[in-house]
C-alpha positions in Angstrom: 0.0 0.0 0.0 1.0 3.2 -0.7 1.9 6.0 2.8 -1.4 6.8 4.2 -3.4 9.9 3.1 -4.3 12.1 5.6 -6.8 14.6 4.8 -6.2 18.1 4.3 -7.7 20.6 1.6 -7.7 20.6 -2.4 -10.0 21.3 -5.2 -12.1 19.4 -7.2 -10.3 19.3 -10.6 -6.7 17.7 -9.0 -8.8 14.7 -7.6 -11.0 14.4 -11.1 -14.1 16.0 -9.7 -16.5 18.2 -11.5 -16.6 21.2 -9.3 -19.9 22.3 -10.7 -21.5 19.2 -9.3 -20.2 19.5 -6.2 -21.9 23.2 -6.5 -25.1 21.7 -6.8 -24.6 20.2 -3.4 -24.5 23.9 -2.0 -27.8 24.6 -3.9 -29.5 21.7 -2.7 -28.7 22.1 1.2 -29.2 25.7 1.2 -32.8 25.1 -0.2 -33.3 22.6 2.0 -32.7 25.0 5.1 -33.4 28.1 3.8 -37.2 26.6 3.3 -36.8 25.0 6.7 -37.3 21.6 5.8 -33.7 20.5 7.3 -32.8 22.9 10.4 -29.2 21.9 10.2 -26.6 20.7 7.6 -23.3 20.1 7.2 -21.4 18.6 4.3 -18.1 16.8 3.7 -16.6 15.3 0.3 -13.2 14.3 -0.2 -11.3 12.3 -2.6 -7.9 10.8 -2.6 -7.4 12.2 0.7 -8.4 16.2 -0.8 -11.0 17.6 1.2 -13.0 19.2 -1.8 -16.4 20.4 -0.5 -16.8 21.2 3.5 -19.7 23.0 4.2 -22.1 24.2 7.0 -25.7 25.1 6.4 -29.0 26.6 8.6 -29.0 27.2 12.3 -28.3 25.5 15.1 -32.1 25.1 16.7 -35.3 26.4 15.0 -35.2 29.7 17.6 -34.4 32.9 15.3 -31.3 33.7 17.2 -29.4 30.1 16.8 -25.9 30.0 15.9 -25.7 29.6 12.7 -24.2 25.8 11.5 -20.7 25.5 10.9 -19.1 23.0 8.8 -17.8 21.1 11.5 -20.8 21.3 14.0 -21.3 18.5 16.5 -24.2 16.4 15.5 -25.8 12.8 17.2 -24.9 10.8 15.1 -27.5 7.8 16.2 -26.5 4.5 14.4 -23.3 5.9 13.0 -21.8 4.8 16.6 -22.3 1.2 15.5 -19.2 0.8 13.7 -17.1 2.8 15.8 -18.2 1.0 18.6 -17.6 -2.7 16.8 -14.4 -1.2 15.7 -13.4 -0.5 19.6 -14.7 -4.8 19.1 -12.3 -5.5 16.9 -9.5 -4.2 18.6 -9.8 -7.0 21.5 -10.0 -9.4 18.9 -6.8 -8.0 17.3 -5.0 -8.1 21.1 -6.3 -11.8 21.4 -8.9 -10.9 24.0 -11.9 -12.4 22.1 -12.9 -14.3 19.1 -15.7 -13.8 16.8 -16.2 -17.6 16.7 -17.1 -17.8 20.9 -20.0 -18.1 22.4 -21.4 -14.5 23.7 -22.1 -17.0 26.4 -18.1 -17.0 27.1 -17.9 -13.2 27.7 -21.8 -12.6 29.3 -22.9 -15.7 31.0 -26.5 -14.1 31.9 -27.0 -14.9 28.1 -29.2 -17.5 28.8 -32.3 -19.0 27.0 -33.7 -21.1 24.0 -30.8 -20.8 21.2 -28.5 -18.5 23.0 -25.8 -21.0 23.2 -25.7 -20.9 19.8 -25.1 -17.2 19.3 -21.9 -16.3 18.5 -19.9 -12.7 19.2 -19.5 -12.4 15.0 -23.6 -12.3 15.1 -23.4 -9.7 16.9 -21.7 -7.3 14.6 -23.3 -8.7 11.3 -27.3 -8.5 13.1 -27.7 -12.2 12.5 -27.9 -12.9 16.5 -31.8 -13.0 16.7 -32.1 -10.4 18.9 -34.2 -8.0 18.2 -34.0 -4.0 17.0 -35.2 -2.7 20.3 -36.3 -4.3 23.4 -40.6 -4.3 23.4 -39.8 -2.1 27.1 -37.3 0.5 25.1 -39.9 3.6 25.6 -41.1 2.8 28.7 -36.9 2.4 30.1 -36.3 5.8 27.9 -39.1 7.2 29.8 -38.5 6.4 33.4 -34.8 7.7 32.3 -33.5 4.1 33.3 -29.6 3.6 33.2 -28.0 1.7 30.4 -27.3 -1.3 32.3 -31.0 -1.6 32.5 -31.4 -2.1 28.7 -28.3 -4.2 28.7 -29.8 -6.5 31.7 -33.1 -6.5 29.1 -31.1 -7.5 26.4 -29.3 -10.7 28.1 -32.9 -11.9 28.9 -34.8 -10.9 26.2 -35.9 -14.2 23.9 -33.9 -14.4 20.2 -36.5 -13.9 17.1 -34.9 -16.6 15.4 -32.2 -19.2 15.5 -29.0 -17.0 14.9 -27.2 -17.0 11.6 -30.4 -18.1 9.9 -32.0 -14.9 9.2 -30.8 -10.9 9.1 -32.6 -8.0 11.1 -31.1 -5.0 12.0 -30.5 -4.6 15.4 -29.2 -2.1 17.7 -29.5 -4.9 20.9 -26.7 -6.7 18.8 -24.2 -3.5 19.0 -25.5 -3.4 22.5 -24.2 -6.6 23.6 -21.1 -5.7 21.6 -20.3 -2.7 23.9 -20.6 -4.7 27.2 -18.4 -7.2 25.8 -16.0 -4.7 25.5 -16.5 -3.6 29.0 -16.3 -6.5 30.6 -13.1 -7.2 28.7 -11.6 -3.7 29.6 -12.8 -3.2 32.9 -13.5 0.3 32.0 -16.7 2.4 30.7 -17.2 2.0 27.1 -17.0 6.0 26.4 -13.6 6.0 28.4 -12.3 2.6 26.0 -12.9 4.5 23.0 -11.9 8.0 23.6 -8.1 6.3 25.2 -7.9 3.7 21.6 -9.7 5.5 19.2 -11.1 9.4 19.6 -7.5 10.6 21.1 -5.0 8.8 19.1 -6.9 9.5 15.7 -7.0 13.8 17.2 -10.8 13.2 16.6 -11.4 16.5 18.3 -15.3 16.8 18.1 -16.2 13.3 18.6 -17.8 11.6 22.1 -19.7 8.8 23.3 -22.4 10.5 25.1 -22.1 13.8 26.1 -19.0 14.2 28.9 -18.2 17.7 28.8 -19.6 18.6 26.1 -23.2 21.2 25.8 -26.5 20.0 24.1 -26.4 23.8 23.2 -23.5 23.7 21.6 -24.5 20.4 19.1 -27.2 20.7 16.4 -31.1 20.2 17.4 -32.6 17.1 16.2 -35.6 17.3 14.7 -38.0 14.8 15.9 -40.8 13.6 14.9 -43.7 10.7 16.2 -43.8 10.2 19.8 -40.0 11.8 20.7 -41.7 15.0 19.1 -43.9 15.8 21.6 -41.1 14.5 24.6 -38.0 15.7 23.1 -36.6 17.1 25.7 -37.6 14.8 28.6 -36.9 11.6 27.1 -36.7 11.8 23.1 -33.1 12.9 21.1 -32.1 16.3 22.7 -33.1 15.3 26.0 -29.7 15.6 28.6 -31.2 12.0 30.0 -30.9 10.4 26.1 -27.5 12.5 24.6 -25.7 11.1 27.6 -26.1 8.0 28.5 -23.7 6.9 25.7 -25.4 4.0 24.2 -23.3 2.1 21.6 -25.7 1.4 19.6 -26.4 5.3 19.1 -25.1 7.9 21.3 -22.1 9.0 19.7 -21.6 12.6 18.8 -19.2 13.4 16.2 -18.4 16.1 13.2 -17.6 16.1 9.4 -14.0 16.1 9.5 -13.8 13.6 12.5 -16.1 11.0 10.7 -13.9 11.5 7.4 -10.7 11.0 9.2 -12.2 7.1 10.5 -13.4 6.6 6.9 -9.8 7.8 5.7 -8.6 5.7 8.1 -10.4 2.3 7.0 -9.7 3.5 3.1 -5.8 3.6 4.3 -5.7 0.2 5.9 -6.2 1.5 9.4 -3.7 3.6 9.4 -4.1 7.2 9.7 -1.3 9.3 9.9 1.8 7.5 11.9 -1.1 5.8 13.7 -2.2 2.7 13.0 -5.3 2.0 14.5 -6.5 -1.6 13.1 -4.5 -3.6 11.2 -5.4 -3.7 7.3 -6.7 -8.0 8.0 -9.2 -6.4 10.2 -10.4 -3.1 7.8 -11.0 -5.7 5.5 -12.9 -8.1 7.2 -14.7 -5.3 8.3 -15.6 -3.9 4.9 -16.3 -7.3 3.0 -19.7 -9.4 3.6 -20.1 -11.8 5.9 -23.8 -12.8 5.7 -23.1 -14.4 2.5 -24.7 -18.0 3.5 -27.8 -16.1 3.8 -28.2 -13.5 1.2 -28.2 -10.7 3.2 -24.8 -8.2 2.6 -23.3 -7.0 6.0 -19.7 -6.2 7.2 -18.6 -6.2 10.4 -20.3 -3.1 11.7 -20.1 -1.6 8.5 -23.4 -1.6 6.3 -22.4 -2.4 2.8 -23.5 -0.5 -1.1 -26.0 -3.5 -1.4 -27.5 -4.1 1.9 -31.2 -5.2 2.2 -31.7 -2.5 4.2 -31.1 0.4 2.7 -29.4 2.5 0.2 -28.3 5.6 1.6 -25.0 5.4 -0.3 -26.5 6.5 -3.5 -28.0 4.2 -6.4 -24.2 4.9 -8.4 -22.1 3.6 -5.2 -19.2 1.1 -6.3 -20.3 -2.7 -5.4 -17.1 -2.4 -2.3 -18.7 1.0 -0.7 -19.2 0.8 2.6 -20.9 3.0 5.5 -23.7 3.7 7.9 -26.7 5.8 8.3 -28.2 7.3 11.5 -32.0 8.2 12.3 -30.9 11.1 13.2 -30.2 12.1 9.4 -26.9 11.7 9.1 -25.3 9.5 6.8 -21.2 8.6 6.5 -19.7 6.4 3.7 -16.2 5.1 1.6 -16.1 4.1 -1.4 -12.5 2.2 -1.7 -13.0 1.6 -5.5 -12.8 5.7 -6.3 -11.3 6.5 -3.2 -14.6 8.9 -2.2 -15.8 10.0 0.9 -19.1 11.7 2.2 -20.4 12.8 5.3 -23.5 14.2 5.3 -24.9 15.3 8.8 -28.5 16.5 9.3 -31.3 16.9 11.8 -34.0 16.2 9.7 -35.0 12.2 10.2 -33.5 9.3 7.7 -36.9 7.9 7.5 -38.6 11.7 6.1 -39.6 10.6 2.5 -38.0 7.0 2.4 -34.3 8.8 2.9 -34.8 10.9 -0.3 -32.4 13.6 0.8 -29.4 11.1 2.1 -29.7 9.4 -1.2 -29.8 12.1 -3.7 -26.4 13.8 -2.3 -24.5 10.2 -1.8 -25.9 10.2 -5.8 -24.5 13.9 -6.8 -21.4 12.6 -4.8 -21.4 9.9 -6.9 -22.0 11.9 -10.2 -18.9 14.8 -9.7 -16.7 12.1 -9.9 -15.2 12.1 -13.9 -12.1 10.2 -14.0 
């Protein structure tokens, strides 16, 4: 492999971009706030390690006087955390702490109950375990603002769906075992195990598991919308209780540039830098499918360009992209094949009009790219 590109700025022509594509990005996510559709937006492209478009757009919170966005604003991320927290995983697999092949048994004994012996740490990280998306109690814990060890003491007795490896379904409970694996393992708070491997030695300077230090004030405003919209700030997304209790499967907080530097770092080998943060085995076991038995694309954390569940890369995505999408409306992804990243963070929900915002910039991403 060739040294490591780390990021720093360029212009679209020196990396074969059409600039006036990229241009049409600007148009787009201006309208998008200026109408108020999407409160907040900010926008990262880069190729061959050239940041070409950075971008902020809209305000901070719907009040008049909000800060306005900058490109680098501090966002929730939601299910973004996922791979980062499997990667924090894979680096106790790399240090011969745990195998992918054991028994979650082996590493959580309470995981008892029809099947559970059969579910393996891998099924975890690739949602094949059975377990399901949520637990059926999730509002009702979110409500009576219960700790996360609650939902994790839900999870270890919470029946499986299906036999695991047999079937895919995306789910968050999976990612949640995954981080009290690395607990146990560490013997120290999950937020604390990836700022010391991870957020420190890759200078990730806007990037947290929960909150810590950092202001709800000082972080875009999710927009929410069902139930959460009318209990936003007691239980819902911009609630104190909810933005700190540093869930792994969606409590990280992070920015444009800090999300493109772990892309960068996964497009490099997992190397970033002088730092080498996974070996390049594990980046590509990461990236490449391992639901293949059963039809259903998955890395290891990482969502892959022809996943089941969505397609938030764009429809013009190389076959090898790989990345992940928050509810939040934020969306991250790598394409190794052109050497393309985007990250793309909103406030305005994934879900608003079947993801139709995500998609159409991953696909004028996708379209500036001419050689």
């Amino acid at each position: 492999m060739n040294d490591p590109q780390v990021l720093e700025p360029g212009n679209a022509a020196e990396v074969g971009l059409s600039a006036e594509r990229l241009n049409s990005i600007n148009e787009r996510l201006q309208a998008e706030t200026k109408n108020g559709d999407v409160t907040s937006a900010s926008v990262l492209v880069a190729r061959h390690g050239k940041i070409v478009l950075h971008e902020g757009f809209g305000q901070l919170t719907p009040h008049p006087n909000a800060p306005a966005t900058q490109p680098d604003t501090i966002y929730l991320t939601a299910s973004i955390s996922k791979p980062v927290t499997v990667s924090g995983l894979m680096l106790l697999v790399e240090r011969g702490k745990v195998m992918l092949a054991d028994p979650v048994q082996y590493y959580l004994p309470e995981f008892k109950g029809e099947n559970k012996h059969q579910v393996k740490v891998g099924h975890l990280l690739s949602h094949t375990s059975g377990l399901p998306d949520m637990l059926p109690t999730n509002v009702e814990l979110r409500k009576a603002h219960a700790p996360l060890n609650e939902f994790v003491t839900g999870t270890l007795r919470t029946p499986l769906l299906y036999p695991p490896g047999t079937q895919f379904s995306y789910q968050s409970m999976g990612t949640l075992l995954a981080g009290e694996v690395i607990e146990r393992i560490s013997g120290m708070p999950l937020r604390n195990f990836l700022d010391r491997d991870i957020f420190t030695p890759l200078n990730l300077k806007h990037t947290v598991l929960g909150l810590n230090d950092l202001s709800i004030a000082d972080t875009a405003w999710v927009q929410p919308t069902g139930d959460e919209a009318h209990n936003s700030e007691s239980w819902g997304l911009n609630s104190s209780y909810w933005r700190d209790m540093g869930h792994p499967w969606g409590g990280l907080h992070s920015s444009t540039t800090d999300l493109a530097i772990f892309l960068q770092t996964f497009l490099n080998g997992g190397q970033y830098g002088d730092f080498q943060l996974l070996s390049t085995s594990t980046t590509d076991a990461m990236i490449h499918d391992h639901n293949r038995a059963i039809a259903a694309p998955w890395g290891l954390g990482w969502a892959l360009a022809n996943s089941l569940v969505w397609n938030y890369f764009g429809d013009l995505a190389s076959p090898r992209t790989f990345g992940h999408v928050g509810i939040t409306g934020t969306v991250a992804w790598a394409d190794p094949l052109r050497q393309l990243i985007c990250v793309l963070l909103t406030t305005r929900s994934s879900t608003f009009q079947r993801g139709i915002l995500l998609n159409s910039i991953s696909n004028l991403v996708q379209s500036a790219v001419l050689q």
